[in-house]
Backbone of each chain as ProteinMPNN parsed JSONL, in Angstrom:
{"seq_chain_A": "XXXXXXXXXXXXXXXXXXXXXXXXXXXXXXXXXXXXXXXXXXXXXXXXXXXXXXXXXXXXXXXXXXXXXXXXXXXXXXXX", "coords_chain_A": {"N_chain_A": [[4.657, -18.191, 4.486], [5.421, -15.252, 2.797], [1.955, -13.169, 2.169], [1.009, -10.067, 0.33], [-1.131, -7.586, 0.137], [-2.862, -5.201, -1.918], [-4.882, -2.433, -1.34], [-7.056, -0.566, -3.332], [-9.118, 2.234, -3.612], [-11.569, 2.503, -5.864], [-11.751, 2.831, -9.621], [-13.78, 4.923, -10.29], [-14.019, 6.522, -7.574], [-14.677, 9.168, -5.64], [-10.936, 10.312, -4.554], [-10.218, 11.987, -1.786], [-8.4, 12.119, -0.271], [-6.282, 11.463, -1.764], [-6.438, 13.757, -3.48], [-5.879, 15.864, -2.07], [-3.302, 15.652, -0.99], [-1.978, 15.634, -3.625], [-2.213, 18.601, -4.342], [-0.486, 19.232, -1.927], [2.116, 18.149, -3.015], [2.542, 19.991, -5.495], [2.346, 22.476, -3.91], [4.926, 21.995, -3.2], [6.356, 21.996, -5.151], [6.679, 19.797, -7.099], [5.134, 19.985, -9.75], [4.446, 18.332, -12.276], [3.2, 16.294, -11.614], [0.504, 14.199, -10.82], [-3.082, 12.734, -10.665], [-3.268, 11.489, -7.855], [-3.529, 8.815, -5.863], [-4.52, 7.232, -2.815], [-3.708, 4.07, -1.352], [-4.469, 1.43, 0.824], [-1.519, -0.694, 1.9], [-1.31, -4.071, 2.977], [1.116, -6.449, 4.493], [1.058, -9.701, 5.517], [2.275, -12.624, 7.549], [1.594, -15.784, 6.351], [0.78, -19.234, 7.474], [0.577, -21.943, 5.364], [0.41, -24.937, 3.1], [0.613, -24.388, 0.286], [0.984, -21.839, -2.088], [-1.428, -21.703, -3.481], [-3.212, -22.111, -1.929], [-2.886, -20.21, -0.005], [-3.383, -18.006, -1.562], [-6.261, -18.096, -1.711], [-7.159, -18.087, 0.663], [-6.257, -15.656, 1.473], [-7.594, -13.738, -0.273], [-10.0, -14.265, 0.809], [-10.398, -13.215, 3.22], [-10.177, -10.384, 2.447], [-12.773, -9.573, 1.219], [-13.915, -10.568, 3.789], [-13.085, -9.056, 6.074], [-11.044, -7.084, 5.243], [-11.143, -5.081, 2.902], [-13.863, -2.986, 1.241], [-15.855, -4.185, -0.583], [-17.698, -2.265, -1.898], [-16.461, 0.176, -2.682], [-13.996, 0.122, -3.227], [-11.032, -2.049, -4.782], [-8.515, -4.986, -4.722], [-5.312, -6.08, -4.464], [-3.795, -9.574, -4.092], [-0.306, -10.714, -3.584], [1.576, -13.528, -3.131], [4.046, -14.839, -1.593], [7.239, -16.942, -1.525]], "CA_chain_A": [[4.682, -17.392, 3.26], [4.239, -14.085, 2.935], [1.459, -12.174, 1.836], [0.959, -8.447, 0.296], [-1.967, -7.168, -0.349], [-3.048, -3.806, -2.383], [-6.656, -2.081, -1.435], [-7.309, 0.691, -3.64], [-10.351, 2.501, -4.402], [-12.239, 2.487, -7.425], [-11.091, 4.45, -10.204], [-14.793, 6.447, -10.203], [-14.77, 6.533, -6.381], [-13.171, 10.23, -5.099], [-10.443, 9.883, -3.575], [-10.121, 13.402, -1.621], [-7.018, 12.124, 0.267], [-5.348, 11.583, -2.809], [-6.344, 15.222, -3.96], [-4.882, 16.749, -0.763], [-1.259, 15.186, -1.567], [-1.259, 16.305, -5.088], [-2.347, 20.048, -4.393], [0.801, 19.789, -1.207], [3.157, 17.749, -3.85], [2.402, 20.789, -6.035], [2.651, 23.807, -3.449], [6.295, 21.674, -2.898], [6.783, 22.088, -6.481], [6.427, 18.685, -7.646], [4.067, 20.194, -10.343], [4.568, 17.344, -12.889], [2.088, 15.307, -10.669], [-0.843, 14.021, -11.746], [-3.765, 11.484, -10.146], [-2.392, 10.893, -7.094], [-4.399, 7.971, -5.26], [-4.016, 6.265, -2.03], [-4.441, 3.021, -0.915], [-3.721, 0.432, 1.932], [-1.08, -2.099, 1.218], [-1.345, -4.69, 4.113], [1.891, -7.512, 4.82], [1.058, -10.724, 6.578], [2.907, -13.78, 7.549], [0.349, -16.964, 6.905], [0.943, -20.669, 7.463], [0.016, -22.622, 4.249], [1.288, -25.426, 2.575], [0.3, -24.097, -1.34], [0.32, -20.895, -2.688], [-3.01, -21.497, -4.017], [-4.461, -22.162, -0.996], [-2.389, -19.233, 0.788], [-4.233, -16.683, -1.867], [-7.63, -18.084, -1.874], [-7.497, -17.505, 2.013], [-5.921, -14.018, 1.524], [-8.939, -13.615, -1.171], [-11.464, -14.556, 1.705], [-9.919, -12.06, 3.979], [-9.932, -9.403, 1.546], [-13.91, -10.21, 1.101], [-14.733, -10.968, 4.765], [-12.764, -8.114, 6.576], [-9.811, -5.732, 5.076], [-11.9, -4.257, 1.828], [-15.141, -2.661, 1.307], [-15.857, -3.967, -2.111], [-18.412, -1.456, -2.89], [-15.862, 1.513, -2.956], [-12.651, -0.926, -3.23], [-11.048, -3.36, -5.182], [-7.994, -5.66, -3.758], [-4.983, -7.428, -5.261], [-2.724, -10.255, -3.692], [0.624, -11.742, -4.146], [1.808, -14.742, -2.224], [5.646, -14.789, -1.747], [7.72, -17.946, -0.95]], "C_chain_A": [[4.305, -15.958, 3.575], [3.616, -13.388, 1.621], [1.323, -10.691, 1.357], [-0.131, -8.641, -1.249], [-2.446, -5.724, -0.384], [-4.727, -3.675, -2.023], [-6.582, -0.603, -1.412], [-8.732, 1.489, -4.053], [-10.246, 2.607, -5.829], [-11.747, 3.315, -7.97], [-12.081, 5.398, -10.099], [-15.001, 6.314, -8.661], [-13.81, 7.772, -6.14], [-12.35, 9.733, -4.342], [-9.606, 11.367, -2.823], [-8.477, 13.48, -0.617], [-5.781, 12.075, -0.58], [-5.081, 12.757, -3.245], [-5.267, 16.257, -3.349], [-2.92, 16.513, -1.155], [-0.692, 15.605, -2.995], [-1.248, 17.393, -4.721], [-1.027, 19.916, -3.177], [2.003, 19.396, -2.047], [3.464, 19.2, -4.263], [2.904, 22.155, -5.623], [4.464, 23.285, -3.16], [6.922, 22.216, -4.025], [7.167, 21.333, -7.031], [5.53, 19.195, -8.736], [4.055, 19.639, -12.039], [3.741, 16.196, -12.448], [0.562, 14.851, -11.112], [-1.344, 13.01, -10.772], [-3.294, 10.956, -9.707], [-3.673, 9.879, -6.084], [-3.748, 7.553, -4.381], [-4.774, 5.334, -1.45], [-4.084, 2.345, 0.612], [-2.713, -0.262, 1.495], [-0.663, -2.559, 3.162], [0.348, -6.099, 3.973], [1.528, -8.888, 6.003], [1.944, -11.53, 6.413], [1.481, -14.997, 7.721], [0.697, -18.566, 6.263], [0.337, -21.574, 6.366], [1.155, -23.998, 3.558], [1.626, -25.493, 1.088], [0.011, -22.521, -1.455], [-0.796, -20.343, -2.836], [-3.988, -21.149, -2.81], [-4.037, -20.939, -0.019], [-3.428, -17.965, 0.095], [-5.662, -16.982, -1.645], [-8.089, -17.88, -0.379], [-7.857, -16.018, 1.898], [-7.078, -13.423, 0.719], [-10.413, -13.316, 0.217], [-11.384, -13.362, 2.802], [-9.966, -10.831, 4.156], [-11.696, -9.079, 1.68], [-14.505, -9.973, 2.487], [-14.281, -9.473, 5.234], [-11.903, -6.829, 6.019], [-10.228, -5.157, 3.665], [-12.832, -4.504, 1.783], [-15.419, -2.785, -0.348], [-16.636, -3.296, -2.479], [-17.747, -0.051, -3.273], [-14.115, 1.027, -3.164], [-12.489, -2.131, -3.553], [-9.126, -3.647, -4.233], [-7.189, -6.558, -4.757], [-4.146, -8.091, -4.095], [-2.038, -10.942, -4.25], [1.074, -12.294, -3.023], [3.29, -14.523, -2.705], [6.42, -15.958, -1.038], [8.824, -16.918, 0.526]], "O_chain_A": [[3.378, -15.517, 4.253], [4.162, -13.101, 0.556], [1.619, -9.945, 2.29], [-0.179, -9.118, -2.383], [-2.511, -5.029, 0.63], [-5.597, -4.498, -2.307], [-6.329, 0.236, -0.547], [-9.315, 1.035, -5.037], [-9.329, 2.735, -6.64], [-11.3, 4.351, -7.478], [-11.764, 6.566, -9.872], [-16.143, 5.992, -8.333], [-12.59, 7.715, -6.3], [-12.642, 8.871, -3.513], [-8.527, 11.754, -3.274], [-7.742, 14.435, -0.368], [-4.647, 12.466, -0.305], [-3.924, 13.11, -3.47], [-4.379, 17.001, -3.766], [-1.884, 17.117, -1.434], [0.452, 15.822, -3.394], [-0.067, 17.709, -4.58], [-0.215, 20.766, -3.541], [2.979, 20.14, -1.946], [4.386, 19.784, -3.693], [3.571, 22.905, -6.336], [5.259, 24.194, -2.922], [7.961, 22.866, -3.913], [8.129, 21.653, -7.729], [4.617, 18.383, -8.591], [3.71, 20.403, -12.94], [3.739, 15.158, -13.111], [-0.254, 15.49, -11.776], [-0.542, 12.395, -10.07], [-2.711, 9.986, -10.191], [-4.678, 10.465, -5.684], [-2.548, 7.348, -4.566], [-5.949, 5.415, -1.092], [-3.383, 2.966, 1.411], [-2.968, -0.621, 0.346], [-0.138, -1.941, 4.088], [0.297, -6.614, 2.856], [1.808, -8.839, 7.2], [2.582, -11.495, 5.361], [0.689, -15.128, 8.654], [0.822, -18.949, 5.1], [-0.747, -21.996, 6.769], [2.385, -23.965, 3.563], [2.48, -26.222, 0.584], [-1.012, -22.009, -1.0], [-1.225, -19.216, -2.587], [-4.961, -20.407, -2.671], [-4.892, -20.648, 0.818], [-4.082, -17.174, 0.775], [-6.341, -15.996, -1.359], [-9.25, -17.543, -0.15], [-8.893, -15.371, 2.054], [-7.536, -12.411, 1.251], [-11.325, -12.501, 0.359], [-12.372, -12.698, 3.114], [-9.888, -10.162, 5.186], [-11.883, -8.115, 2.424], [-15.511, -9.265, 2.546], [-15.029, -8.577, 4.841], [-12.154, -5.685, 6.399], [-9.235, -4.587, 3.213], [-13.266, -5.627, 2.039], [-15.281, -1.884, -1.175], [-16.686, -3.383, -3.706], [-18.314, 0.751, -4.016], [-13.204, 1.854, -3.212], [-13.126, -3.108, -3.16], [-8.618, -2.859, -3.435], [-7.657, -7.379, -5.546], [-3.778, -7.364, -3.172], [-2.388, -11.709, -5.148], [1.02, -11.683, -1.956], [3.664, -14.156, -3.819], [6.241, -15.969, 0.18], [9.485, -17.547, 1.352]]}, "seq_chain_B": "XXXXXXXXXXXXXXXXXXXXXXXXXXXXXXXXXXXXXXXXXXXXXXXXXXXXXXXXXXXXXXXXXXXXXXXXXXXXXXXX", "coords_chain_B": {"N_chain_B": [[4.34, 8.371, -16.679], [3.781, 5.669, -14.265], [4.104, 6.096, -10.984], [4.581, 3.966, -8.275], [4.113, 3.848, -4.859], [5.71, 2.454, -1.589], [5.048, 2.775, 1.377], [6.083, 1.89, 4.451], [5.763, 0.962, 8.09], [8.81, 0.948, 9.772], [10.525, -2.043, 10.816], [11.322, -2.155, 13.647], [9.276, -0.553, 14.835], [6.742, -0.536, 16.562], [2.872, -1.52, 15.637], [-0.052, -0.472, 15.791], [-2.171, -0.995, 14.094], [-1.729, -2.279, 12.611], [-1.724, -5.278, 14.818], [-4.49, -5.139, 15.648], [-5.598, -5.649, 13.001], [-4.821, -8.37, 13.065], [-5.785, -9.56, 15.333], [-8.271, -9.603, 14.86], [-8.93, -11.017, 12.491], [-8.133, -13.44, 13.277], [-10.038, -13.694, 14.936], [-12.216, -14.386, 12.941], [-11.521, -16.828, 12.364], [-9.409, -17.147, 10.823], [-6.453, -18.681, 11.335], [-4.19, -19.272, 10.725], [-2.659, -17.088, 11.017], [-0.141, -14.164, 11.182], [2.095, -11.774, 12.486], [0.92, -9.102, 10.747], [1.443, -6.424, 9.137], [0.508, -3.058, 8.51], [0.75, -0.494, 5.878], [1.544, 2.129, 3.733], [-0.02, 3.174, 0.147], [0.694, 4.433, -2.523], [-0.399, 5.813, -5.606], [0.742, 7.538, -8.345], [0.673, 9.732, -11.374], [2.901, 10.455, -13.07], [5.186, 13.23, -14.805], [7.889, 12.996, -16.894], [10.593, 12.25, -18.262], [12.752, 10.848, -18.476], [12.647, 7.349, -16.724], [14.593, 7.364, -14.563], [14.963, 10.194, -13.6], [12.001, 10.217, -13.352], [12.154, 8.469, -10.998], [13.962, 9.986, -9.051], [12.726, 12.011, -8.443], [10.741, 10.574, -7.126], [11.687, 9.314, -4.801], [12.531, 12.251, -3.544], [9.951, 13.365, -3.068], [8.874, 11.328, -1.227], [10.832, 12.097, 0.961], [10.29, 14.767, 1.881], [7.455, 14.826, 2.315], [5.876, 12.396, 1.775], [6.416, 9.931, 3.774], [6.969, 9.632, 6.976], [10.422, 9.905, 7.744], [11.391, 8.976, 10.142], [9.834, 6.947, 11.396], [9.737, 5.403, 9.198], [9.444, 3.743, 6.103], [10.46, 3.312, 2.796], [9.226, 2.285, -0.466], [9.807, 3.007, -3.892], [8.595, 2.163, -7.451], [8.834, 2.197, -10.792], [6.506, 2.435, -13.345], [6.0, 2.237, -16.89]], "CA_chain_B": [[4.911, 7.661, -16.066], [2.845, 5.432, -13.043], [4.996, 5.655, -10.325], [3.753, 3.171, -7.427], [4.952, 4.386, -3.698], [5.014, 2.047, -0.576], [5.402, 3.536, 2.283], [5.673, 0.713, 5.468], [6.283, 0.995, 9.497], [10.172, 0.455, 10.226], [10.344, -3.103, 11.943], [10.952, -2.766, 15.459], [8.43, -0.172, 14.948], [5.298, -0.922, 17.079], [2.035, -1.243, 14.338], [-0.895, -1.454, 16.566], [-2.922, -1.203, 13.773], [-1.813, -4.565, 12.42], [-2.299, -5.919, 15.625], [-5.682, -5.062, 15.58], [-5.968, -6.778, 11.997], [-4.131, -9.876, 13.073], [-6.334, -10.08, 15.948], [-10.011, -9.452, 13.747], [-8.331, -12.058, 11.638], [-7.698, -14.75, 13.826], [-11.57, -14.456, 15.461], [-13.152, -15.047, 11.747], [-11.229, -17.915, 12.166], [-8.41, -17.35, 10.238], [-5.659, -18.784, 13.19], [-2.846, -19.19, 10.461], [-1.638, -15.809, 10.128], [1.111, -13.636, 12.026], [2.501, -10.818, 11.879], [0.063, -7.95, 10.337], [1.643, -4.784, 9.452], [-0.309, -2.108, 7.195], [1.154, 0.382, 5.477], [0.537, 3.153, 2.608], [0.692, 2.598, -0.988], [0.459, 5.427, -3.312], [-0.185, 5.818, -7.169], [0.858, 8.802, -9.357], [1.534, 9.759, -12.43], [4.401, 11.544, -13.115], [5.315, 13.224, -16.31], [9.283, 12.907, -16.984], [11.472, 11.899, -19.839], [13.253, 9.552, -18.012], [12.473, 6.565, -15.338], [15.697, 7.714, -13.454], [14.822, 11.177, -12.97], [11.234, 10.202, -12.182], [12.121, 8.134, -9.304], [14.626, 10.215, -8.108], [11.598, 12.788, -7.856], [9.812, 10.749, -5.749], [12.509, 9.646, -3.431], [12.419, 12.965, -3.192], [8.415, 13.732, -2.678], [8.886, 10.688, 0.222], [11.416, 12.511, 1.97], [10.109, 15.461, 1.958], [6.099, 14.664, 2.361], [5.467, 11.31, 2.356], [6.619, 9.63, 4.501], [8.125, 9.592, 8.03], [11.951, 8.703, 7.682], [11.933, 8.423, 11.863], [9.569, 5.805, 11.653], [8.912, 4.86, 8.214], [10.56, 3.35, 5.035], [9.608, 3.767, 1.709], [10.439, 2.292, -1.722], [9.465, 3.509, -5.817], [8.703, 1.939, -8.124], [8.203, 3.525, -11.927], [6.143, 1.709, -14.835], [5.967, 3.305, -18.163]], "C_chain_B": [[3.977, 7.055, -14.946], [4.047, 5.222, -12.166], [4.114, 4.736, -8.74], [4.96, 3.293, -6.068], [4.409, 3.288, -2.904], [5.937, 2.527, 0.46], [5.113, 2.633, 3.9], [6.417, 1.468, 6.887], [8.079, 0.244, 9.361], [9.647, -0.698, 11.096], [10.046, -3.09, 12.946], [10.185, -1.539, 15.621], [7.096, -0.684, 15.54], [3.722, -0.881, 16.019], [0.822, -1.651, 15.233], [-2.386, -1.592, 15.567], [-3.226, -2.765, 12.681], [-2.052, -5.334, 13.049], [-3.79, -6.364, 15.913], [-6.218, -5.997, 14.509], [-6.027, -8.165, 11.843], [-5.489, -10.26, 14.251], [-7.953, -10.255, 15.001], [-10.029, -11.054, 13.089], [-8.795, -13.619, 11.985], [-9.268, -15.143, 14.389], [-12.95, -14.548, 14.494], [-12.295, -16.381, 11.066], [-9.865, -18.213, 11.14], [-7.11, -17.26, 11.203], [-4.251, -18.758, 12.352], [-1.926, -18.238, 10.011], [-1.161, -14.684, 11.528], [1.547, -12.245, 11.155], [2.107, -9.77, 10.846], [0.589, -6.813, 10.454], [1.215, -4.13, 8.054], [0.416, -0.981, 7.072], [0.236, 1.145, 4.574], [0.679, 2.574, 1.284], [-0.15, 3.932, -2.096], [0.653, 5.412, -4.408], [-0.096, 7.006, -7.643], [1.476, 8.715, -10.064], [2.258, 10.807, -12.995], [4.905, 11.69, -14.854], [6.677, 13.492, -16.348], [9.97, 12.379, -17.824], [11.935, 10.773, -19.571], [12.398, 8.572, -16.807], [13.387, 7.111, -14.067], [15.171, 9.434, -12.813], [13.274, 11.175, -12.019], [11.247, 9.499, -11.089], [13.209, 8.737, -8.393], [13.7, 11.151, -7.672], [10.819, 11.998, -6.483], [10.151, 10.11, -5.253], [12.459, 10.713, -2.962], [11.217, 13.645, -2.545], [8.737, 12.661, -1.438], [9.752, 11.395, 1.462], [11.166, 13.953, 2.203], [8.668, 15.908, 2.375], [5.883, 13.59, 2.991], [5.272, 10.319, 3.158], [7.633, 9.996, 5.777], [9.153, 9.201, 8.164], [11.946, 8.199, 9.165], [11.471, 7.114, 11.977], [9.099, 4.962, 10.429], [9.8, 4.885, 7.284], [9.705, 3.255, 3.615], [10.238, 3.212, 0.727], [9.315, 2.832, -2.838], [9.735, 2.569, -6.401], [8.21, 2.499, -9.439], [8.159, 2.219, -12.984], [5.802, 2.576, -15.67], [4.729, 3.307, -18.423]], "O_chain_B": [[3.218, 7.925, -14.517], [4.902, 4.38, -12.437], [3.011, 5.134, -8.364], [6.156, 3.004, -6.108], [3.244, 2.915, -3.041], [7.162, 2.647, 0.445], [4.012, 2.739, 4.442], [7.336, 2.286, 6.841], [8.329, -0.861, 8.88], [8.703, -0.597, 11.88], [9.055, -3.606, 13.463], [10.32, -1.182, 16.792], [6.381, -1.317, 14.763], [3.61, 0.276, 15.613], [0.585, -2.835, 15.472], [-3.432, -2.088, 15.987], [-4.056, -3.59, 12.3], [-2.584, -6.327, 12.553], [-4.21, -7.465, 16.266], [-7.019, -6.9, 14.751], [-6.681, -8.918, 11.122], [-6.163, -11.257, 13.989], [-8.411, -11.347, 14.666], [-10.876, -11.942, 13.191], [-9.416, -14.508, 11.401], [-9.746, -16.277, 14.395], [-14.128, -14.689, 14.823], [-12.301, -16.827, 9.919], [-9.456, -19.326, 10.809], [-6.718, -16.224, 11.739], [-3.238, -18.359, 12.926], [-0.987, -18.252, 9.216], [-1.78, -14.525, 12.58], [1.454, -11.836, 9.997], [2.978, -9.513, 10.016], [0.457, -6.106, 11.453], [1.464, -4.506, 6.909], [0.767, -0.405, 8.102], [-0.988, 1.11, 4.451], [1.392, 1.581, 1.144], [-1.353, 4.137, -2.255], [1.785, 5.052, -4.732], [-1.045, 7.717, -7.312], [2.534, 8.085, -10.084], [1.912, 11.954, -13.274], [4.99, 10.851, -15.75], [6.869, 14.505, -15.675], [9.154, 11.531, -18.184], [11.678, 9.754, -20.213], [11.574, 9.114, -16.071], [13.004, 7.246, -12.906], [15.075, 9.663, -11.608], [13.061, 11.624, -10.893], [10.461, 9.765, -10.18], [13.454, 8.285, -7.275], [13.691, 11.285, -6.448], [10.463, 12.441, -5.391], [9.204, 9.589, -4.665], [12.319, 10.642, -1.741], [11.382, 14.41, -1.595], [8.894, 13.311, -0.405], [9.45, 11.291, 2.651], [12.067, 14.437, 2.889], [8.481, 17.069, 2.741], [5.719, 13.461, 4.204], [4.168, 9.802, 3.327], [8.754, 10.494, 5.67], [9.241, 8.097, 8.703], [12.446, 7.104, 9.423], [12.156, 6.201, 12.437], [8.287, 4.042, 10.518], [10.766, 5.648, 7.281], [8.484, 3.144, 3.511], [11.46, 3.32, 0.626], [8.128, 3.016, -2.567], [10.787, 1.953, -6.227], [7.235, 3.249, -9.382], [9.016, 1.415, -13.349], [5.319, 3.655, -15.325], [4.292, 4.003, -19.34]]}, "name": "protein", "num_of_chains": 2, "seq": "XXXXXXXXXXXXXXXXXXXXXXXXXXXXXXXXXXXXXXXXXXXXXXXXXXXXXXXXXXXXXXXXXXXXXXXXXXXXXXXXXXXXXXXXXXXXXXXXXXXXXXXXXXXXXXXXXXXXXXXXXXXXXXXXXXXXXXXXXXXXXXXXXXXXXXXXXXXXXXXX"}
């Protein structure tokens, strides 16, 4: 199955890399731009024989290693 | 408009920072997963009349900013 998972910061956490891309969107002349945020989005391939049990891994994963939940939250979808 | 950008490594692109993930992965014991590639994933909101014009904007902000076309692929999506 695969996996894809979003890890974005918080909405009150700065996000000064996001800032940087609006103010160059802007000097492009994109200046219709607004609250530009960035995140990770990760793709795995992982061996499961349930959905369920494919996200509640990807959950543990999320948790143990690939987000810092005190400045980041984390979604996953499981894909046949 | 929220437009939601992902911005991923071309395939036979080398990702050694998925490698790195896949390996982390595998020695907290998680052995059933393959293939780790991380990308970007970008949120902004875009002010535009239409859906069509705002994602042809930011096809346009990817090819012009965001991403690397040499080694990098990108899709839009736009929620109201």
């Amino acid at each position: 199955m695969l996996a894809k998972i979003h890890i974005t910061l918080k909405k009150d956490v700065l996000d000064p890399q996001g800032s940087v891309i609006a103010n160059s969107l802007k000097s492009l002349g994109f200046d219709n731009v607004n609250d530009v945020r960035q995140g990770k989005f990760i793709e795995l391939e992982i061996n499961s024989n349930s959905k369920e049990e494919a996200e509640k891994q990807c959950n543990d994963m999320c948790e143990k290693l690939l987000a810092n939940l005190v400045i980041e939250d984390y979604s996953v979808e499981i894909e046949n």
